[in-house]
C-alpha positions as CSV (number, residue, x, y, z in Angstrom):
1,X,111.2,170.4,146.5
2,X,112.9,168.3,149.2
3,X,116.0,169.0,151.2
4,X,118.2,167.5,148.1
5,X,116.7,168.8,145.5
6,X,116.9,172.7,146.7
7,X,120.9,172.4,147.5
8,X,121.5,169.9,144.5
9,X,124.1,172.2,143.3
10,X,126.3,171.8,146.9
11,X,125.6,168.6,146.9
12,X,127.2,167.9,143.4
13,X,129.8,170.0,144.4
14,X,130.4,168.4,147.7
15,X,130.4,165.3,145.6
16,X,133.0,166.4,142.6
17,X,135.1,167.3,145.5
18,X,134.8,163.4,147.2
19,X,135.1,162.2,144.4
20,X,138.6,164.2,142.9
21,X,139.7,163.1,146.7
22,X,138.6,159.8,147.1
23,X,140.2,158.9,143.7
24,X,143.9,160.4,144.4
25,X,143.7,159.0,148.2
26,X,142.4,155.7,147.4
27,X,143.7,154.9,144.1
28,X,142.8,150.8,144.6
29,X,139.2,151.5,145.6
30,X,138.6,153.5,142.5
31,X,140.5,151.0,140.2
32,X,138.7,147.8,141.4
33,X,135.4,149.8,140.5
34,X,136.8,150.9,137.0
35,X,138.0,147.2,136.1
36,X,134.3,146.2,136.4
37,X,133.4,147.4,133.1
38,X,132.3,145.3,129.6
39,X,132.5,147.4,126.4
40,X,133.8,150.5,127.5
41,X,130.3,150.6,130.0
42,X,131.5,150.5,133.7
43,X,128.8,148.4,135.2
44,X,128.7,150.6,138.6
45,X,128.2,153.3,137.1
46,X,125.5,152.1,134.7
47,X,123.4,150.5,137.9
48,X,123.4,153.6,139.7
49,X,121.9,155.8,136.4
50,X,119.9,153.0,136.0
51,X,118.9,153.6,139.5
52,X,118.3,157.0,138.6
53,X,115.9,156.6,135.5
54,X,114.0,153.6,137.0
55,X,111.9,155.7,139.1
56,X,110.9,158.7,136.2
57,X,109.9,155.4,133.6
58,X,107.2,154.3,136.5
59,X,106.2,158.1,136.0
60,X,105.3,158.0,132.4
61,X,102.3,157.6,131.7
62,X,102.1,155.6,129.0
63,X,98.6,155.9,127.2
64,X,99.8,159.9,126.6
65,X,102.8,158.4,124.0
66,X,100.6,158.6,121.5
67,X,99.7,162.4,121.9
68,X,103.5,162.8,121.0
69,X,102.6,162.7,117.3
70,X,100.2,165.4,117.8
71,X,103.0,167.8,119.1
72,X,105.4,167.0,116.6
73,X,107.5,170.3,116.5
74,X,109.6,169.5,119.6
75,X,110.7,166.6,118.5
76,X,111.7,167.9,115.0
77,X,113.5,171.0,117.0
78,X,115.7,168.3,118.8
79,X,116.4,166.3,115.7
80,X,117.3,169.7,113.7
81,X,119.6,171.0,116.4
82,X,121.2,167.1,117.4
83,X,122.0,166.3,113.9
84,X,122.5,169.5,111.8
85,X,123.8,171.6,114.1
86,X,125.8,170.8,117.4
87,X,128.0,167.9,115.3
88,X,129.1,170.6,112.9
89,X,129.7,174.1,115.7
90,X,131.6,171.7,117.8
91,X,134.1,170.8,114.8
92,X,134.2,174.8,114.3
93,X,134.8,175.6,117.6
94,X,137.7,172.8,117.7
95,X,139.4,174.3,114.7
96,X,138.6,177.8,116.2
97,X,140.2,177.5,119.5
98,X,143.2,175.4,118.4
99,X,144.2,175.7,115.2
100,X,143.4,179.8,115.7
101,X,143.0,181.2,119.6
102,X,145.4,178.6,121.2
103,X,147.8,177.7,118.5
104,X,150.4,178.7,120.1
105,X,149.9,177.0,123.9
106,X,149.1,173.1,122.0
107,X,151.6,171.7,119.3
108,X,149.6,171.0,116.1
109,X,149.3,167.1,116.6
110,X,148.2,167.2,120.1
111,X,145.4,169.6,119.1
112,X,144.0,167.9,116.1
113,X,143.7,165.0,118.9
114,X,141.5,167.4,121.1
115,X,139.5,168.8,118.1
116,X,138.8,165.2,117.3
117,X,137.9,164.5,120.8
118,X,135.6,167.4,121.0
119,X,134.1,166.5,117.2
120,X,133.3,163.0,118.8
121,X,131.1,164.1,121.9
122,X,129.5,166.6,119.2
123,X,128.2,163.5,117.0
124,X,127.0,161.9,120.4
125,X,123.9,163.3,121.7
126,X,122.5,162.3,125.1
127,X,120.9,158.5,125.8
128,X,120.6,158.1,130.0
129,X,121.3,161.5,132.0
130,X,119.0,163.6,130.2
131,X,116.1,161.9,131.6
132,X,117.5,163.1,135.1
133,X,117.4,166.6,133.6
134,X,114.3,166.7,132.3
135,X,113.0,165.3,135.7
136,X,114.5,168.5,137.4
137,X,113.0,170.8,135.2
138,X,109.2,168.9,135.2
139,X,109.5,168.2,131.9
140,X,107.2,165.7,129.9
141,X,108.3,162.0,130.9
142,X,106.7,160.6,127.7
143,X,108.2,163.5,125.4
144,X,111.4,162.8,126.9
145,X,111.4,159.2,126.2
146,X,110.3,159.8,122.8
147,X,113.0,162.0,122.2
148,X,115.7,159.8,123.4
149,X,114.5,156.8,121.4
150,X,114.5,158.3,118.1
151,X,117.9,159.6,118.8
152,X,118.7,156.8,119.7
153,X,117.9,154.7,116.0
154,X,119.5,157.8,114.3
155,X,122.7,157.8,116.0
156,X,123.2,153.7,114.9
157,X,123.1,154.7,111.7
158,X,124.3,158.4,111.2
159,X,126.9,158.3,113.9
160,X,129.6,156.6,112.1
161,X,129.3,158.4,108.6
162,X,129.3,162.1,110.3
163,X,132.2,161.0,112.8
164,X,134.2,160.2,109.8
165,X,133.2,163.0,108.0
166,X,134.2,165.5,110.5
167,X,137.2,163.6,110.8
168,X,138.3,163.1,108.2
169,X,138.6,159.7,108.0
170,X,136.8,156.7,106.0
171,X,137.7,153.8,108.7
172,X,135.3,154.9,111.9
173,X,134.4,151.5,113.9
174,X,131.5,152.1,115.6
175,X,131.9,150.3,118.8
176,X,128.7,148.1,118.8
177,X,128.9,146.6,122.1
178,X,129.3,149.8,123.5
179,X,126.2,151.2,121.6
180,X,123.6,148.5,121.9
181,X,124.6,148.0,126.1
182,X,124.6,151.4,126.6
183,X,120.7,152.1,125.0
184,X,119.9,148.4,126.8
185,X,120.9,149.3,130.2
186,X,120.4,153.4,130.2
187,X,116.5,153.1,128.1
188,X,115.6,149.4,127.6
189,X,115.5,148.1,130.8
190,X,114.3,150.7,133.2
191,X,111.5,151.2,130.5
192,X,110.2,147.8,130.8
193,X,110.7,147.5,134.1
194,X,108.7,150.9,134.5
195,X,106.0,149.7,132.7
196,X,105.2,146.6,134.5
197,X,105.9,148.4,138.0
198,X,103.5,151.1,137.3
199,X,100.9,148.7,136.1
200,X,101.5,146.9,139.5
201,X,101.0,149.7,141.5
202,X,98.0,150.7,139.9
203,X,96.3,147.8,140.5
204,X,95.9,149.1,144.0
205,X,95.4,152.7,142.8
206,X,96.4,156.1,142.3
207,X,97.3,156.6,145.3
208,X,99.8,153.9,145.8
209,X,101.3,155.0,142.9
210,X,101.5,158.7,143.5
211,X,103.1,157.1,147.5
212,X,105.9,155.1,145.4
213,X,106.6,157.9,143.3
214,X,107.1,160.3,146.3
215,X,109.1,157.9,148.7
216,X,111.2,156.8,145.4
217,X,112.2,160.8,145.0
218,X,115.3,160.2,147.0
219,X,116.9,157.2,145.0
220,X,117.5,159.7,141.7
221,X,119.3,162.3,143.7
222,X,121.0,159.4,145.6
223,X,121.7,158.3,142.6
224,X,123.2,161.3,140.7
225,X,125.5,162.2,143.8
226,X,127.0,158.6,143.5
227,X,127.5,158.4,139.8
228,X,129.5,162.2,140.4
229,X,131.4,160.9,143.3
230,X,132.1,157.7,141.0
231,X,132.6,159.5,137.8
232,X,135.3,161.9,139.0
233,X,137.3,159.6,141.2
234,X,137.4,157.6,138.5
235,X,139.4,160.5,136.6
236,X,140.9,162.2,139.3
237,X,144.6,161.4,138.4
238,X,144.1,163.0,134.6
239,X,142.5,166.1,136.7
240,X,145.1,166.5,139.0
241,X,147.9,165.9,136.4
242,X,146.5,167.7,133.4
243,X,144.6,171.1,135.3
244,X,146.4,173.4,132.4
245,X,145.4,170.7,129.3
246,X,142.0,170.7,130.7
247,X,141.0,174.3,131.2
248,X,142.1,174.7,127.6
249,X,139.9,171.9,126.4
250,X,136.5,173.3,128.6
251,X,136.7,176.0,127.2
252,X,135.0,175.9,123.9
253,X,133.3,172.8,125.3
254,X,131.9,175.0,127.5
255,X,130.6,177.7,124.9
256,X,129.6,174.5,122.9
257,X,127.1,173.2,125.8
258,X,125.7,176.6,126.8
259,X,125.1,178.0,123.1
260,X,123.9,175.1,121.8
261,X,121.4,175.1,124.7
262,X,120.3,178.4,123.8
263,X,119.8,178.1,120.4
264,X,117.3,175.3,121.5
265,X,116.2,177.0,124.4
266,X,115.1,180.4,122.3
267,X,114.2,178.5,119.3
268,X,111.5,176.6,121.5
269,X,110.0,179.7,122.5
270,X,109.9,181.6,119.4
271,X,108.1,178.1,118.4
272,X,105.5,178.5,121.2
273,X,106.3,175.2,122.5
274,X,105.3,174.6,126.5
275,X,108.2,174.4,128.9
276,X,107.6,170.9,129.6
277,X,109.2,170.5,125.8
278,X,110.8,173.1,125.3
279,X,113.3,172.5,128.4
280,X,114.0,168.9,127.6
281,X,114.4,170.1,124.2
282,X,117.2,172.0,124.8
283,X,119.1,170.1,127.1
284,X,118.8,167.0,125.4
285,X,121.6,168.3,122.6
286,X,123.8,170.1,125.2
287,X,124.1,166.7,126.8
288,X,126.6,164.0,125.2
289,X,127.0,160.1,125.6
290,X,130.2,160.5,127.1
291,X,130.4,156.2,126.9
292,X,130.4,155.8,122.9
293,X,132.3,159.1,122.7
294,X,135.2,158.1,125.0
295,X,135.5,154.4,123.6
296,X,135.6,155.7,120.2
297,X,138.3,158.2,120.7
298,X,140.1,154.9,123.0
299,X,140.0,153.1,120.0
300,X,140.4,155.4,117.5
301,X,143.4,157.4,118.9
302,X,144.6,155.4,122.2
303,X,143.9,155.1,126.1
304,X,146.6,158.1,126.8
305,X,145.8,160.2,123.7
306,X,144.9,164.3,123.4
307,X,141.3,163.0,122.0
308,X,140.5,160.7,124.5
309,X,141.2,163.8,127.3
310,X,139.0,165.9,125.2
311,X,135.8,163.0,125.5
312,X,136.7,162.6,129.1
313,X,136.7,166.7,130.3
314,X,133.2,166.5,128.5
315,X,132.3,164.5,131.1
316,X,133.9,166.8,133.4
317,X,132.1,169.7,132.7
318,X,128.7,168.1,131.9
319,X,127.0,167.8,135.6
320,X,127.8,171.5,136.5
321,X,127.1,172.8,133.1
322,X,123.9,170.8,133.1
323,X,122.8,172.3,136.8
324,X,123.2,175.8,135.8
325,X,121.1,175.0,132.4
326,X,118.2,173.5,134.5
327,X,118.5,176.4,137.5
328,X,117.8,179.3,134.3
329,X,115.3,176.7,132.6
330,X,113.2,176.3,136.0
331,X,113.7,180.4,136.7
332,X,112.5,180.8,132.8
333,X,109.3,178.9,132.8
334,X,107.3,181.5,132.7
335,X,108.4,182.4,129.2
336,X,106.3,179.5,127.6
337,X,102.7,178.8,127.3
338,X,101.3,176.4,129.7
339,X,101.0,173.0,128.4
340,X,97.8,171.5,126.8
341,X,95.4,169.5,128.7
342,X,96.2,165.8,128.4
């Protein structure tokens, strides 16, 4: 591991603190970078992840896809825990900590906002960062793509009806834009433009690859420490002004992230599954698509509203949450069988 990689946790630090700065100091700066969105997708943002994932698409190798169907119990593990479990112990944790534990700190309206908040990042599984996390922990490239892309095609067409079950209500809009821009920019495109890179590169062998690959290392961490910097400047008045709102709302979010990440996490292992699944596995439902999330609770409930707070302290929490997850993951690898021979 390089310099970056071994401090990556003070750097993100270093980086949420820049950020919280940068974004109360230089207000204008942060605004002129938060008006260049389309469809609820800031564009800055979405070049630098794209940055990010670029680099791990050249990585997969792409003859090995087809070995995915031979090892299909990670992939039904991921679907099990996505879509029958996290959508429905985020809505009972919601109701848990706010209608029960902090009734009395949050009048009733304002916390049916945050439970719906928190219900709507719990129907939104992870499209672009996870691939950064499964890089971390060494995880299978081609797996991880696999993964993604299936969630992907399920959540267009289960993410409306379970959102308005959950919710209660029978007039979810599924922002579309937001969707289909979101899976273009964060899988599409740095997927084709991985495949016809690494086919480049090969041309003139292995070993050119394997020299990209190691001087293009930098760029994802680069990459990440940006998109922190970005993302909380970007929120930094809502932290500064809301500290007491949003310590109430991490909480269950944060038993939400780390338990659902073990019930993946152990259920993987009891399955036998190598750690290059079994990690990805697990941190691919702790992670949410914070975009869809937050532009549904925008248009569902308002720009100033309890439930679009809730979506945007899931993006708080995510990075730091998701560093501690692949720390124990990496520390952990020797719990799982080694992986089968290509």
């Amino acid at each position: 591991m390089g310099l970056f990689e071994r401090f990556l946790s003070l750097w993100v630090a270093l980086a949420i603190l820049l950020g919280i700065a940068g974004g109360h100091l230089l207000p204008g700066a942060f605004e002129l970078v938060a008006s260049l969105s389309y469809a609820h997708v800031n564009l800055v943002v979405a070049f630098l992840i794209w940055a990010m994932i670029y680099p791990m698409m050249v990585q997969v190798d792409f003859s090995l896809l087809r070995n995915v169907g031979k090892r299909p119990k990670g992939l039904m593990l991921t679907l099990v825990v996505n879509w029958l479990i996290k959508p429905f112990t985020m809505a009972a944790l919601g109701w848990l900590f706010f209608r029960v534990l902090f009734a009395d700190l949050v009048d009733p309206a304002t916390a049916n906002e945050y439970i719906a908040g928190m219900i709507l990042l719990g129907v939104a599984p992870c499209t672009a960062m996870v691939f950064i996390w499964s890089h971390l922990t060494r995880g299978d490239s081609g797996y991880t793509l696999v993964q993604v892309s299936i969630n992907d095609i399920i959540m267009i067409f289960a993410f409306a009806p379970l959102a308005a079950f959950l919710l209660g209500l029978t007039d979810i809009t599924v922002p579309w834009e937001t969707l289909l821009l979101s899976v273009l920019l964060y899988v599409v495109a740095p997927l084709i433009a991985g495949i016809f890179t690494r086919r480049w590169l090969l041309r003139s062998g292995e070993k050119r690859l394997e020299d990209w690959l190691h001087h293009s290392k930098p760029t994802t961490v680069l990459g990440l420490l940006a998109t922190v910097v970005l993302l909380f400047g970007l929120q930094a008045d809502r932290i500064l002004d809301n500290p007491y709102a949003i310590g109430l709302i991490a909480v269950p979010l944060l038993i939400q992230s780390y338990g659902i990440f073990f019930i993946a996490y152990f259920a993987a292992r009891k399955m036998a599954l190598p750690h290059n699944i079994a990690a990805p596995a697990g941190l691919i439902g702790t992670s949410n698509f914070f975009e869809l999330a937050v532009a549904v609770a925008i248009s569902l409930f308002g720009l100033t509203s309890g439930a679009a707070l809730a979506t945007v302290v899931g993006v708080l929490v995510e990075v730091p949450v998701m560093l501690s997850l692949v720390a124990f993951a990496n520390r952990t690898r020797h719990w799982f069988p080694a992986p089968p021979p290509a």
